[in-house]
SEDO-382243 format. One record per residue (C-alpha): x, z, y; residue in one letter. Coordinates in Angstrom, 1 decimal. Layout:
// residues N
+--------+--------+--------+--------+
|      x |      z |      y | residu |
+--------+--------+--------+--------+
|      X |      Z |      Y |      a |
...
+--------+--------+--------+--------+
// end
This chain:
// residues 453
+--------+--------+--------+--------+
|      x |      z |      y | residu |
+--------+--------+--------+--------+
|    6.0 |   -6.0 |   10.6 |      x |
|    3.5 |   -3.2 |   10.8 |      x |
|    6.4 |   -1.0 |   10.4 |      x |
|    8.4 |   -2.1 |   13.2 |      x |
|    5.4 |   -2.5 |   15.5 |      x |
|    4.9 |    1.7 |   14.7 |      x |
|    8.7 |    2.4 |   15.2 |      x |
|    8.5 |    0.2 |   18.4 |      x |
|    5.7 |    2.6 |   19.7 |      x |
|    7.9 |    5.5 |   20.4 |      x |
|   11.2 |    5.4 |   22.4 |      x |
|   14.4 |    5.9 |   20.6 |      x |
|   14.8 |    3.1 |   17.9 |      x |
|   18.1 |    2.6 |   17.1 |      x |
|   19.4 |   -0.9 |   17.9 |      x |
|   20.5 |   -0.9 |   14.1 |      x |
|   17.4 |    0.0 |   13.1 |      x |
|   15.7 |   -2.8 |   14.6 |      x |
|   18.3 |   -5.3 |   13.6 |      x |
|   16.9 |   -3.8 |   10.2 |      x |
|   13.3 |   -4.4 |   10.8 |      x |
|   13.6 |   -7.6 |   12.3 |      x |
|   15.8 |   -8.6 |    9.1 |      x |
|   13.3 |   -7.6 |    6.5 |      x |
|   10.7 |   -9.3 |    9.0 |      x |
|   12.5 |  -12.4 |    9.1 |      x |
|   12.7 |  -12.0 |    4.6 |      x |
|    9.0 |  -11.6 |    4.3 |      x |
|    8.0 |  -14.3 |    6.6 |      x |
|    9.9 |  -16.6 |    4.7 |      x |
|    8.5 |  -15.5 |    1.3 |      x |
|    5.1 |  -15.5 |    2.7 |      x |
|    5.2 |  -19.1 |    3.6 |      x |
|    6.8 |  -19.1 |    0.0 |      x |
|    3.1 |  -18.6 |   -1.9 |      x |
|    1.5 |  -21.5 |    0.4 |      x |
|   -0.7 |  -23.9 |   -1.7 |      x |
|   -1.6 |  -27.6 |   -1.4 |      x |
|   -4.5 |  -27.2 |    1.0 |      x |
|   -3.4 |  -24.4 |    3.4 |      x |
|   -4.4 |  -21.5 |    1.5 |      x |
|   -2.2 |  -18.7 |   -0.3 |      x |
|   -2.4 |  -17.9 |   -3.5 |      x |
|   -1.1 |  -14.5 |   -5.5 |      x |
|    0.8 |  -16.5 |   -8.2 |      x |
|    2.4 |  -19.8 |   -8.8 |      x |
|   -1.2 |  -20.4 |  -11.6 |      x |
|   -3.9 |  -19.3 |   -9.8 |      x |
|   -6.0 |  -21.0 |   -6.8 |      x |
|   -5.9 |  -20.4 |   -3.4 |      x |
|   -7.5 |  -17.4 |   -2.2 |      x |
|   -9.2 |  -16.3 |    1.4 |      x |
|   -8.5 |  -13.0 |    1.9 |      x |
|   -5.0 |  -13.5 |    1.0 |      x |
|   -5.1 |  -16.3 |    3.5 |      x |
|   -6.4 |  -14.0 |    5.9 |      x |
|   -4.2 |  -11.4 |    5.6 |      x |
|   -1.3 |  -14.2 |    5.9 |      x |
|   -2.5 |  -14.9 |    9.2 |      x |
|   -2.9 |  -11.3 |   10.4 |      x |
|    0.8 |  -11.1 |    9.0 |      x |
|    1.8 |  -14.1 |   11.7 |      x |
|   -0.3 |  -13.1 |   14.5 |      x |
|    1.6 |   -9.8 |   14.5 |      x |
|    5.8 |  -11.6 |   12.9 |      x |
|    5.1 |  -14.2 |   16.5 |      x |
|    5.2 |  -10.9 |   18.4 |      x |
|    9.3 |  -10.7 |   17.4 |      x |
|    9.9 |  -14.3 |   16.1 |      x |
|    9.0 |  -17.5 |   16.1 |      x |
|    6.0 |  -18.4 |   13.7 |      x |
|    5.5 |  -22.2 |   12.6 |      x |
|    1.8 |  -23.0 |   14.6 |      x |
|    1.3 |  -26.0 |   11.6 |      x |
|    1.1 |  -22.8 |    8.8 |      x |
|   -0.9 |  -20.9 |   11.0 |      x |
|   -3.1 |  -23.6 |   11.7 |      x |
|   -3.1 |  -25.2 |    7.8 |      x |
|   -4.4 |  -21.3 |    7.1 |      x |
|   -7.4 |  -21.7 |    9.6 |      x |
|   -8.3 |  -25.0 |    8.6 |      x |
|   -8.3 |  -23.3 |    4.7 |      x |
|  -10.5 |  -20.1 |    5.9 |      x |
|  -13.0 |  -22.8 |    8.0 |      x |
|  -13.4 |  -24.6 |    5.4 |      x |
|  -14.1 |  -22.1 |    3.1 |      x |
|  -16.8 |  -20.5 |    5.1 |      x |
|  -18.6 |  -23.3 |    5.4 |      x |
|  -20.9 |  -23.6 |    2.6 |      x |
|  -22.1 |  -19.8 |    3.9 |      x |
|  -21.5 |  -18.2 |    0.0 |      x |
|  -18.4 |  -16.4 |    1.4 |      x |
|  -18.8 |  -12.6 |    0.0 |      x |
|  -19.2 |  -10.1 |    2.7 |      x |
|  -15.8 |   -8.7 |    2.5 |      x |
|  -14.6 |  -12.1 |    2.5 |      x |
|  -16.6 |  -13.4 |    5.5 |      x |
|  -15.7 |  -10.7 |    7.5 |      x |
|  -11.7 |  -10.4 |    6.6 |      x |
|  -11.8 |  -14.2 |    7.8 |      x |
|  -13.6 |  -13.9 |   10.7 |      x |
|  -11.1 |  -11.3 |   12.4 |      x |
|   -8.4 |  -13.0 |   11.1 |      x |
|   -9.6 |  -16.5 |   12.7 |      x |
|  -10.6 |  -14.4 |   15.9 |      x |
|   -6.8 |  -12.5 |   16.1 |      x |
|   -5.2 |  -16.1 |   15.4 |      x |
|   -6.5 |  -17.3 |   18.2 |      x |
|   -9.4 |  -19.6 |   17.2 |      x |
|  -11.8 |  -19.4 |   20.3 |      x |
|  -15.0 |  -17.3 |   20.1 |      x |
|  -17.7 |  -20.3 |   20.4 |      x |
|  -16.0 |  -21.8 |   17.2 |      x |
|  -16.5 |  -18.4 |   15.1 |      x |
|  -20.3 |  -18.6 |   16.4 |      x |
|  -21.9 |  -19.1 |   13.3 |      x |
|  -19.9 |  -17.1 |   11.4 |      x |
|  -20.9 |  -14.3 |   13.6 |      x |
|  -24.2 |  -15.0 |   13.3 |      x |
|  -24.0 |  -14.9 |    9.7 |      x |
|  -22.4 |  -11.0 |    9.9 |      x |
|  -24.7 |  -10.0 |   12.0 |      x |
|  -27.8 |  -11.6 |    9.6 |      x |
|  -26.2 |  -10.0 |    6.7 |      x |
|  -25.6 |   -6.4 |    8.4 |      x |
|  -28.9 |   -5.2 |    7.4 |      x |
|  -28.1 |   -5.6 |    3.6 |      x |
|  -24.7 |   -3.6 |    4.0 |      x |
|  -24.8 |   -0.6 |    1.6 |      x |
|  -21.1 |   -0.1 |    0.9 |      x |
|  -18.4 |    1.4 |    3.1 |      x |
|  -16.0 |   -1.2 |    2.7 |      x |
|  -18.4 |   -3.5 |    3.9 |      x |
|  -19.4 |   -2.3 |    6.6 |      x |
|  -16.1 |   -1.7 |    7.6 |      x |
|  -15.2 |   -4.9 |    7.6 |      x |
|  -17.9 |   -5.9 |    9.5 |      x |
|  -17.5 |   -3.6 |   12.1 |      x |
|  -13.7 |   -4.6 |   12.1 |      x |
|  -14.7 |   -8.3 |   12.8 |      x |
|  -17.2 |   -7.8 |   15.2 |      x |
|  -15.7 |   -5.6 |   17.3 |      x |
|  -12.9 |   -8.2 |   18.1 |      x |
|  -15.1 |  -11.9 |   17.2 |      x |
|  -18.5 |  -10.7 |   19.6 |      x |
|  -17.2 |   -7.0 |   21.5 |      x |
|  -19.8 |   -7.1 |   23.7 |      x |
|  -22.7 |   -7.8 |   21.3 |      x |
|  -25.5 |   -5.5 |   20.8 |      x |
|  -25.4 |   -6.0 |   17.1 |      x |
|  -21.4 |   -4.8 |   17.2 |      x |
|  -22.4 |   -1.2 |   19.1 |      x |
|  -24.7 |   -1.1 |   15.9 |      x |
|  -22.8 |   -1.5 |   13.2 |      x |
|  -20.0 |    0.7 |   14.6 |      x |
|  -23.0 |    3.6 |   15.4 |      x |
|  -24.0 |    3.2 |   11.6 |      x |
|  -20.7 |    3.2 |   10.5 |      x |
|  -20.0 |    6.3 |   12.1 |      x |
|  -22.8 |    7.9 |   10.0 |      x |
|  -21.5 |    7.1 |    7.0 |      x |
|  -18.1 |    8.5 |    7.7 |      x |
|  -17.3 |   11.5 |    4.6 |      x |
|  -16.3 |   15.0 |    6.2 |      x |
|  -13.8 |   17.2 |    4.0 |      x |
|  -15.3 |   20.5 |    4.0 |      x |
|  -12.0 |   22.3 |    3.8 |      x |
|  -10.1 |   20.4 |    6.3 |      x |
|  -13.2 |   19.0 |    8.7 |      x |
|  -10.9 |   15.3 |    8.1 |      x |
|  -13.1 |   12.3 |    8.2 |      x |
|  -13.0 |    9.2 |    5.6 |      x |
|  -14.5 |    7.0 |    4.2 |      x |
|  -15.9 |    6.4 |    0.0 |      x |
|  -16.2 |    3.4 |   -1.7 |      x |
|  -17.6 |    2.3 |   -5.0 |      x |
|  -16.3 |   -1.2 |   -5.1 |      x |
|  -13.1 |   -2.6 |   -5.7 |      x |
|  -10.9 |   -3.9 |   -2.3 |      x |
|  -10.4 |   -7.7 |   -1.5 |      x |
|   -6.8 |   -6.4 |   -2.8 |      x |
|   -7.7 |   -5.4 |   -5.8 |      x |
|   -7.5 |   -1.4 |   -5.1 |      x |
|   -9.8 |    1.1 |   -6.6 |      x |
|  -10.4 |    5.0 |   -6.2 |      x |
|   -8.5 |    6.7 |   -3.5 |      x |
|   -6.1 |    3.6 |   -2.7 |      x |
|   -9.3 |    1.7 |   -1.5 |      x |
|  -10.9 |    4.8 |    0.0 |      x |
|   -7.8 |    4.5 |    2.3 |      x |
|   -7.9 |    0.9 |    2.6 |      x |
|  -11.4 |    1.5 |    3.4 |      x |
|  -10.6 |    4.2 |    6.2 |      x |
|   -7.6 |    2.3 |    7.5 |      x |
|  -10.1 |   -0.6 |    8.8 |      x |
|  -13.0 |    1.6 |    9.4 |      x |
|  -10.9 |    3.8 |   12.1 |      x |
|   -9.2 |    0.8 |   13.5 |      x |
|  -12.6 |   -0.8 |   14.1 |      x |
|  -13.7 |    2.4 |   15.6 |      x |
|  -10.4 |    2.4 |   18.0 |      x |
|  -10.5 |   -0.8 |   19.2 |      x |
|  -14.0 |   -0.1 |   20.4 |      x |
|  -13.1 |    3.5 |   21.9 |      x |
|   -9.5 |    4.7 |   21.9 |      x |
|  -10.9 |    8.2 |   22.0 |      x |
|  -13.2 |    8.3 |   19.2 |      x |
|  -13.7 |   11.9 |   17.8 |      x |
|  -14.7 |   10.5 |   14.1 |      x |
|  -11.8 |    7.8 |   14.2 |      x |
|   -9.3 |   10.8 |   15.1 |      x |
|  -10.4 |   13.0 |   12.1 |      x |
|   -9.6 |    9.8 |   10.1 |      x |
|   -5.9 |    9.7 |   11.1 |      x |
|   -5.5 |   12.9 |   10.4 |      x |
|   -6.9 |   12.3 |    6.3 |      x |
|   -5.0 |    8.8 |    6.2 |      x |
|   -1.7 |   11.3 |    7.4 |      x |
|   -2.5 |   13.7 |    4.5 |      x |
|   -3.0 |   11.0 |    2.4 |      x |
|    0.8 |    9.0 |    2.9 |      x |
|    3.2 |   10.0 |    0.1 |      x |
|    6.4 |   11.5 |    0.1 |      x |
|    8.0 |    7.9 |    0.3 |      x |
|    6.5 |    7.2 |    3.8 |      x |
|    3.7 |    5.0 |    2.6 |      x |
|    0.1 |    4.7 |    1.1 |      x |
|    0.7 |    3.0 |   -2.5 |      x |
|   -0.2 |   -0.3 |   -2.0 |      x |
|    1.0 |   -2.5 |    0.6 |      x |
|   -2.7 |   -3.3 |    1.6 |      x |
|   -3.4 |    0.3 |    1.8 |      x |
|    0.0 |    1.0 |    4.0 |      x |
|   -1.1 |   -2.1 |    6.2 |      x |
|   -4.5 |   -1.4 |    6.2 |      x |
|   -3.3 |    3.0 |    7.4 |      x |
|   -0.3 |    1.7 |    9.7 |      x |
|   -2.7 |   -0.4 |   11.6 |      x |
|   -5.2 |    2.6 |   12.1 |      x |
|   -2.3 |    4.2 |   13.8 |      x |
|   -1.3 |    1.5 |   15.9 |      x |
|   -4.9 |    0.9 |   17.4 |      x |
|   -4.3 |    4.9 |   18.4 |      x |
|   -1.8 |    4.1 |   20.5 |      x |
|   -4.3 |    3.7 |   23.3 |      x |
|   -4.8 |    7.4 |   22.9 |      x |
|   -3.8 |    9.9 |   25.9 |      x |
|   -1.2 |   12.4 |   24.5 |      x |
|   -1.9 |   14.4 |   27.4 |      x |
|    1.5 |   16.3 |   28.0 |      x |
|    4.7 |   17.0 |   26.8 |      x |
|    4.3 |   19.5 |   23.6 |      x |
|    6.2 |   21.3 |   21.1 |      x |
|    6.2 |   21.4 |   17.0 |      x |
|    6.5 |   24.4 |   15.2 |      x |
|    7.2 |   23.9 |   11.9 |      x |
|    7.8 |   27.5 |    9.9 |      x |
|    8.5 |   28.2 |    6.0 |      x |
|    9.3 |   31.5 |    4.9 |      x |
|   11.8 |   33.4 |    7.2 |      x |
|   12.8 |   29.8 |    8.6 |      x |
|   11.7 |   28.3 |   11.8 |      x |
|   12.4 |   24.5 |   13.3 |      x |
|   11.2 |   23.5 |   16.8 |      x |
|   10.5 |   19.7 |   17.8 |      x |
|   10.0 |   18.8 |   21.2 |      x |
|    7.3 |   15.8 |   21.4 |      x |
|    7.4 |   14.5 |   25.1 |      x |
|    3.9 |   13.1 |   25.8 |      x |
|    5.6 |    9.3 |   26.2 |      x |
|    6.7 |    9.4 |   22.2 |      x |
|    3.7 |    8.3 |   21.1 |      x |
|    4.4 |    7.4 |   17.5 |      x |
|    7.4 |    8.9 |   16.9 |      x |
|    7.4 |   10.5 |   13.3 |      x |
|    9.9 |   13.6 |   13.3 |      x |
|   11.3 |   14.9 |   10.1 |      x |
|   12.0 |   18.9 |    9.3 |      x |
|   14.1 |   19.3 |    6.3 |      x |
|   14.4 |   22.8 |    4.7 |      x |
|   16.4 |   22.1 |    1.7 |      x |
|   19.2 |   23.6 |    3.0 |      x |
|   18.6 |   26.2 |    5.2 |      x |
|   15.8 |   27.5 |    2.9 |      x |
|   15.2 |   26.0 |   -0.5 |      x |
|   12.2 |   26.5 |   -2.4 |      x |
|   11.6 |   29.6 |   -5.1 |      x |
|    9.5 |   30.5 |   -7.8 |      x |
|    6.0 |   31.4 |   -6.7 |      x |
|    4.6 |   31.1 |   -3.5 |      x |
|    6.4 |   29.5 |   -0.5 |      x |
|    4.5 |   29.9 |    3.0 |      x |
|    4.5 |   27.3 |    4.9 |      x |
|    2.5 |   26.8 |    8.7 |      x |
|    3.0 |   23.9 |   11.1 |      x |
|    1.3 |   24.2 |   14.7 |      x |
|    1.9 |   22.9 |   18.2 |      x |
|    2.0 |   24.0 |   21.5 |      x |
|    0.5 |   22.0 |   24.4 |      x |
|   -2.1 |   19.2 |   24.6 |      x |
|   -0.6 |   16.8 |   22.2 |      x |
|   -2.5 |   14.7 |   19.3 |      x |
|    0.1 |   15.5 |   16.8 |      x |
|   -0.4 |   14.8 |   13.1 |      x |
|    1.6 |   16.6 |   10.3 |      x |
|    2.1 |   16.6 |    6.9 |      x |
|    4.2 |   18.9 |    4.1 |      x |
|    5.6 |   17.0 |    2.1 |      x |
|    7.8 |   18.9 |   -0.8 |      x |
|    9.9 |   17.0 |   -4.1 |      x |
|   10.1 |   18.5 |   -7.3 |      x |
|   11.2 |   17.8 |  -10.7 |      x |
|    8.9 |   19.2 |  -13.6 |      x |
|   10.2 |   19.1 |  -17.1 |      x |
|    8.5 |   16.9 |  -19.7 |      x |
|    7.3 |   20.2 |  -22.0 |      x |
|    5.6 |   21.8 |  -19.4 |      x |
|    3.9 |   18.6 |  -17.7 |      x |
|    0.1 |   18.3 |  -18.0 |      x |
|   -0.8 |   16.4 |  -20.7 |      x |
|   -2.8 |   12.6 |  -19.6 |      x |
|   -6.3 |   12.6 |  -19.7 |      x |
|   -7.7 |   11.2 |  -22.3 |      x |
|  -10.1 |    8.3 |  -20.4 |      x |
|   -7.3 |    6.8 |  -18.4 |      x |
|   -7.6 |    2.9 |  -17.0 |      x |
|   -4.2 |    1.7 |  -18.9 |      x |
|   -2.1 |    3.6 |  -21.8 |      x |
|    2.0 |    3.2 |  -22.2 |      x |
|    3.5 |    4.0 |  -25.5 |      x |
|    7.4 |    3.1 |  -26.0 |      x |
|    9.6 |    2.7 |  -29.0 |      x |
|   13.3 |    2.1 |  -29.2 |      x |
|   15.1 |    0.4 |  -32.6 |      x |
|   17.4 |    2.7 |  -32.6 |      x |
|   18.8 |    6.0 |  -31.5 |      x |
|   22.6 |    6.1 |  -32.1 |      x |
|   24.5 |    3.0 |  -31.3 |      x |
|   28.1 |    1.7 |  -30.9 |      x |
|   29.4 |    0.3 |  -27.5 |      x |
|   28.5 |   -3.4 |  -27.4 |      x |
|   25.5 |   -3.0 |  -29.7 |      x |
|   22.1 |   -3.9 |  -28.2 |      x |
|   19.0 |   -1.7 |  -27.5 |      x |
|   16.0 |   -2.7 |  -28.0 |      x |
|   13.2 |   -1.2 |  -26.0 |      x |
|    9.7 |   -2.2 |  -26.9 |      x |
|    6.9 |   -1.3 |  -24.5 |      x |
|    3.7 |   -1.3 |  -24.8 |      x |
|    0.7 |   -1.1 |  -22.3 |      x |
|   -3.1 |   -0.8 |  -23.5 |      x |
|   -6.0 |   -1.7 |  -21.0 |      x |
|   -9.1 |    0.8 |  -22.0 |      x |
|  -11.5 |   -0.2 |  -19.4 |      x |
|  -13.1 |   -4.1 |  -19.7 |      x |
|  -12.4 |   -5.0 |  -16.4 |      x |
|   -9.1 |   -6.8 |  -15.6 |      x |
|   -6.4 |   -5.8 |  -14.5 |      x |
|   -5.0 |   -7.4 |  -11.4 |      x |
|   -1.1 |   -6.7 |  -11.3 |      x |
|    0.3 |   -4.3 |  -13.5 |      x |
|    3.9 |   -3.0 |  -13.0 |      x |
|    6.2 |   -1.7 |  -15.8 |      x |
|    9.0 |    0.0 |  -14.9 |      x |
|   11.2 |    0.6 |  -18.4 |      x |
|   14.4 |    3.3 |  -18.0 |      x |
|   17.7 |    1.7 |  -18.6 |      x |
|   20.5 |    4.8 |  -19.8 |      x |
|   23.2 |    5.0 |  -18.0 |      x |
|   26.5 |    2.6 |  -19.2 |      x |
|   23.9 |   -0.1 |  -20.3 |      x |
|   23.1 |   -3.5 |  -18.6 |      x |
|   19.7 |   -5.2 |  -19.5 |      x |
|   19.3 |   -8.5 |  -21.1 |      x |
|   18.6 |  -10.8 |  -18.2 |      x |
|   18.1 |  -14.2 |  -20.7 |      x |
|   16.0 |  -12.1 |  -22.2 |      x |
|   14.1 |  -10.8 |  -19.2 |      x |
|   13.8 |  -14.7 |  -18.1 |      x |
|   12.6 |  -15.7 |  -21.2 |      x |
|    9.5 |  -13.3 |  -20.5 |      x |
|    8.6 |  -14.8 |  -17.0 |      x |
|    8.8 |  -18.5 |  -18.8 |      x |
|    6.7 |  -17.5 |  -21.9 |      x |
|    4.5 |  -16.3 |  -18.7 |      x |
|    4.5 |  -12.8 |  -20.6 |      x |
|    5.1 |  -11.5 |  -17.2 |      x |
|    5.0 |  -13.1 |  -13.5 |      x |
|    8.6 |  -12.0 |  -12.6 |      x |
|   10.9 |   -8.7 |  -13.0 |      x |
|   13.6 |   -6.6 |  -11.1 |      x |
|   16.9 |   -5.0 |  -12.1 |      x |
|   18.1 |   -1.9 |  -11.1 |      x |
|   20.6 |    0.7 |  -11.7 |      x |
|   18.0 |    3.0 |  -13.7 |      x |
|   15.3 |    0.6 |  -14.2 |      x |
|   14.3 |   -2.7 |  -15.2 |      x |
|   10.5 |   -3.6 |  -13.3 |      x |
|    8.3 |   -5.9 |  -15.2 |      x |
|    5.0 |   -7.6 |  -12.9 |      x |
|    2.4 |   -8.5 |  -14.9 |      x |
|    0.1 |  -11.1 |  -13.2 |      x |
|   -3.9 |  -10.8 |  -14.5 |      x |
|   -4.8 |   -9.3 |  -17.7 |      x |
|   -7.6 |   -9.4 |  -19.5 |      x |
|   -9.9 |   -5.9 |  -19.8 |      x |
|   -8.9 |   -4.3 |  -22.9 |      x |
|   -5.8 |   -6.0 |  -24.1 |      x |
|   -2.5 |   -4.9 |  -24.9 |      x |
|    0.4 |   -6.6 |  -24.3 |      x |
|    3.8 |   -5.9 |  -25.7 |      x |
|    7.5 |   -6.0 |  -24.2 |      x |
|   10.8 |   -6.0 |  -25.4 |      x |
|   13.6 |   -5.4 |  -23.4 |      x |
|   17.0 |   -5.5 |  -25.0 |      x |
|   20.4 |   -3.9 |  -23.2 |      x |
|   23.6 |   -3.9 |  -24.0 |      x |
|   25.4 |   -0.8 |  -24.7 |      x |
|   28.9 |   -1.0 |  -22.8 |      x |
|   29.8 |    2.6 |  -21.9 |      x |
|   29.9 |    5.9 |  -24.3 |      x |
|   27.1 |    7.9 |  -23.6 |      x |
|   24.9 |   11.1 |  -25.1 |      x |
|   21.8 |   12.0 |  -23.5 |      x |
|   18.2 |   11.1 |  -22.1 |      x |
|   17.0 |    7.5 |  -21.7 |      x |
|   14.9 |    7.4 |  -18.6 |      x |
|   11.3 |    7.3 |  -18.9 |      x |
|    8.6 |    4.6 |  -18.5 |      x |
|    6.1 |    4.2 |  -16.3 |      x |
|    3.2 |    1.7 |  -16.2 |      x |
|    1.0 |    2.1 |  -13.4 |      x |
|   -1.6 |   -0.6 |  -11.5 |      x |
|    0.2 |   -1.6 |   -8.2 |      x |
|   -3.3 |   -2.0 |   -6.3 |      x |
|   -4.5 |    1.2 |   -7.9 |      x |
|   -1.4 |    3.5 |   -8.1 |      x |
|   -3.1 |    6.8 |   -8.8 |      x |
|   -4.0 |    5.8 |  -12.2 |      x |
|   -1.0 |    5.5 |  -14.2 |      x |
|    0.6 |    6.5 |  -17.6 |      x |
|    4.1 |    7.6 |  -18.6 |      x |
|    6.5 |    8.1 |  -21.4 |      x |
|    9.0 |   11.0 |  -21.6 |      x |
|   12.7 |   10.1 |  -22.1 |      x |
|   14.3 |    9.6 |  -25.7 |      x |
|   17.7 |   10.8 |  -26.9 |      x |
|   20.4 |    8.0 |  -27.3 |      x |
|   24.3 |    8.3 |  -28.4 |      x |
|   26.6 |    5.5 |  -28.0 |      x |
|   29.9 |    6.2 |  -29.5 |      x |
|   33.1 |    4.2 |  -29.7 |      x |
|   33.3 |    1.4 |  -32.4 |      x |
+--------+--------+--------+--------+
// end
């Protein structure tokens, strides 16, 4: 939904686009009411009890899906009566209070009923010490009490705590503590920034600090359009959004140059939102050594840019992994050489160093080209509730681990059947923490031969 909201922003999406986005919409609204629980709450997995910030962020998700489509009011309101409820007793966590406070407040619950809860934000603002925290206050009380003294403070102090690069002059935000989402390091330092700089906007659509933090979110989006985890891209999609308010000023041009080559975009000052793409691989591909590269504008426009370039880096030469890392990944196959129609048997294994658990883990084992994975064998995992549920793909076979224990290893075999002749490189495996993408752990590709019988 975020997406489609920021492709909506701009002029110019394609009707077959949209039929797109409203699709995939329509997919995860469905699935969403899919992970409902007996008392109105939503839970990550089928085992484990409800949970309120997932529950908020469900009802985030259908304040913004009843902008394009019709949301069913008796989930939305089975979701506030869960988050009500839960705040009660007053023992919410921080976070937690104030994730459900601007969720209640966006869903339409009327200000007088959130009183209390307010009051409880405010009483615990003084106590804040962490970014995330604070953010999330800020975020709540800049939409639940806007006009409140207490709100003006928060947002003042949260400004102050605001992290400036030295070499770029971007603004973000640190964090010690793990998300409501589970994300750690950089993925909740962007979570973190995401709702800091929407708080920040909502209050002022011209904030200088919340600016210099969408320009560090845009540095910090990967070369697949997003931020790692989906709370991350929500939380980095929505700072954008609340920009929107923003004056582009006028009409402007981008100036993208590398090497020898130069592009031109026009950016008319009503295409707010619009994300342009330059692509050199053609008309200059990349060479050894250096490759200069500048990107400027003309004009008076709020432009963000990023450089993003794709490589492939052979296994010899790769660095080799740290040797404190949060998970380790070894891989061994039963065999090398094969016959069409024999079976492969790839057994995977993933090692959790640190003590604290690990939330979701995702293992994504290569499947060689002319083989076709064992899916009895695959299902027979998600019933022994070895793993939560997998994926299939043309290279790949994805394995979701639901919560596991601090250092515990946990083994997986994952047989295919050879059906095709074939001599060369199984494709690696990668374990990595969804909610924490930047720590991960990989294992190079292996030689295989499958020969007629």
């Amino acid at each position: 939904m975020k997406v489609l909201q920021s492709l909506r922003r701009g002029r110019g999406i394609s009707a077959k686009l949209e039929a797109e986005a409203r699709h995939n919409v329509d997919t995860g609204y469905q699935m969403a009411l899919s992970f409902e629980g007996p008392n109105g709450g939503y839970a990550w997995y089928s085992t484990h009890v409800e949970d309120a910030a997932l529950t908020a962020m469900a009802l985030e998700m259908y304040v913004d899906i009843a902008q394009v489509r019709p949301v069913d009011p008796a989930a939305t309101a089975r979701a506030q009566r869960f988050l009500t409820g839960y705040l009660a007793d007053g023992q919410a966590p921080n976070a937690v209070l104030c994730y459900a406070v601007r969720a209640l407040t966006d869903s339409g619950l009327k200000r007088e009923e959130l009183a209390r809860y307010v009051e409880e934000i405010v009483k615990r603002f003084g106590s804040l010490t962490d970014a995330y925290d604070l953010a999330q206050a800020a975020a709540a009380l800049v939409v639940a009490a806007p006009d409140a003294g207490e709100t003006a403070a928060v947002l003042k102090r949260l400004e102050r705590t605001a992290v400036s690069d030295p070499a770029t002059g971007f603004a973000h935000w640190t964090t010690d503590r793990e998300s409501l989402f589970h994300a750690s390091g950089v993925t909740a330092e962007i979570e973190t920034t995401g709702v800091a700089a929407t708080a920040l906007l909502r209050r002022d659509p011209a904030n200088a600090t919340a600016a210099l933090a969408l320009s560090w979110l845009a540095s910090k989006r990967g070369a697949d359009g997003t931020w790692g985890s989906t709370a991350a891209t929500v939380a980095a999609l929505s700072a954008f959004i609340a920009a929107d308010a923003m004056e582009t000023g006028a009409d402007c041009e981008a100036i993208v140059r590398l090497r020898e080559v130069e592009l031109r975009a026009s950016l008319p000052a009503n295409d707010d939102g619009v994300t342009r793409f330059a692509d050199f691989s053609a008309q200059c591909p990349l060479r050894p050594g250096e490759n200069d590269a500048s990107i400027s504008a003309t004009g008076s426009c709020a432009a963000l840019a990023q450089l993003i370039v794709g490589y492939r880096r052979p296994w010899a030469t790769r660095p080799a992994a740290p040797e404190k890392r949060r998970l380790r990944l070894t891989a061994k196959d039963d065999r090398q050489a094969l016959k069409i129609g024999d079976t492969l048997v790839r057994d995977v294994t993933v090692s959790f160093d640190e003590k604290r658990p690990a939330f979701m883990t995702c293992v994504r084992v290569g499947v060689p080209p002319g083989f076709v994975p064992d899916i009895m064998a695959l299902e027979e995992l998600v019933r022994s509730k070895t793993v939560d549920r997998f994926e299939t793909g043309a290279r790949f076979v994805t394995l979701y681990l639901g919560e596991t224990e601090g250092g515990k290893s946990v083994s997986l075999k994952v047989p295919m059947r050879a059906r095709l002749p074939f001599k060369g490189l199984a494709p690696e495996c990668i374990a990595w923490e969804y909610y924490a993408p930047d720590g991960r752990d990989e294992f190079p590709p292996v030689a295989i031969e499958v020969t007629a019988p």
